[in-house]
N, C-alpha and C positions, 0 to 999 in steps of 0.2 A: 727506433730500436734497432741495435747492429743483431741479423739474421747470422747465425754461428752456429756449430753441431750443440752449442751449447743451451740450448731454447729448452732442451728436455731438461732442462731443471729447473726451470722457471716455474713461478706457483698459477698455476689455471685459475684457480678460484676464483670468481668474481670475473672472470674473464667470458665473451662470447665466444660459442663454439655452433660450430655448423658440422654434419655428417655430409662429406660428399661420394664416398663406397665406401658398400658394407658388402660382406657376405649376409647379412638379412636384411631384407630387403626392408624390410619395417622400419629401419632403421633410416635409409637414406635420404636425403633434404628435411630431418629432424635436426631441428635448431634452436639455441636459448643461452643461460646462465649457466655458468658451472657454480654449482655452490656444494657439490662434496664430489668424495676424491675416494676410492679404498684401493687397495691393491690391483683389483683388476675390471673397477668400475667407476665411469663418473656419474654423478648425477647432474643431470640439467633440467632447470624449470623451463616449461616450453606449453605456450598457453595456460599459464597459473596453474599448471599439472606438475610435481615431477617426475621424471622417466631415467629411470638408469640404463646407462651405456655399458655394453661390455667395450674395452678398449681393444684388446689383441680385434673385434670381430669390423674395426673400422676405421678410416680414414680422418683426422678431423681438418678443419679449416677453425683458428681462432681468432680472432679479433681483438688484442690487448688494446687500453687503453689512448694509448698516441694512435692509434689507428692502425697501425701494423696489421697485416692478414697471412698467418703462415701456417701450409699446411703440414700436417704430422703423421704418419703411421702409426695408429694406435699400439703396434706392436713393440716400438720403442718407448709405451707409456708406462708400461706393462711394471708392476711392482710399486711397491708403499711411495708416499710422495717424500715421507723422509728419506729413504735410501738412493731416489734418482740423484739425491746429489753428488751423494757416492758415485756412482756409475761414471764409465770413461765412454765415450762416443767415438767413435774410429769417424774419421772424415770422408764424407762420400765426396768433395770434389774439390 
């Protein structure tokens, strides 16, 4: 998978997700499935529990499919999954 500002429109779902900082701490090395998505939360199955994520409060590391691991500031997740496609991404480098 080509790593592009473009990744924030990609669909999580069904993808691995790891937290590696949060501002709550509860949160951090909490890891599983993403299987739902709202505006400002994922949810992930994580030991047959689900747990929702707020996003703006975290860092993710995801794991697609072909193997790929790229991590994400939850603050750029931030909004409905249908509009990030909308969204323009300024390039950080």
């Amino acid at each position: 998978m080509k790593i592009t500002p473009d990744i924030v429109r990609h669909e999580f779902i069904g993808s691995g997700a790891e937290i590696t900082r949060s501002a709550h701490g509860g949160y951090v090395g909490l890891g599983g499935i993403v299987v739902g998505e709202t505006r400002n939360t994922f949810t992930l199955i994580s030991q047959g529990q689900p747990k929702n994520v707020v996003k703006e409060a975290a860092v993710f590391n995801f794991q697609f499919g072909d193997g790929t691991v790229v991590e994400i500031d939850g603050k750029l997740l931030v909004g409905r999954p249908e509009d990030r496609l909308k969204k323009s991404i300024k390039r950080l480098w």
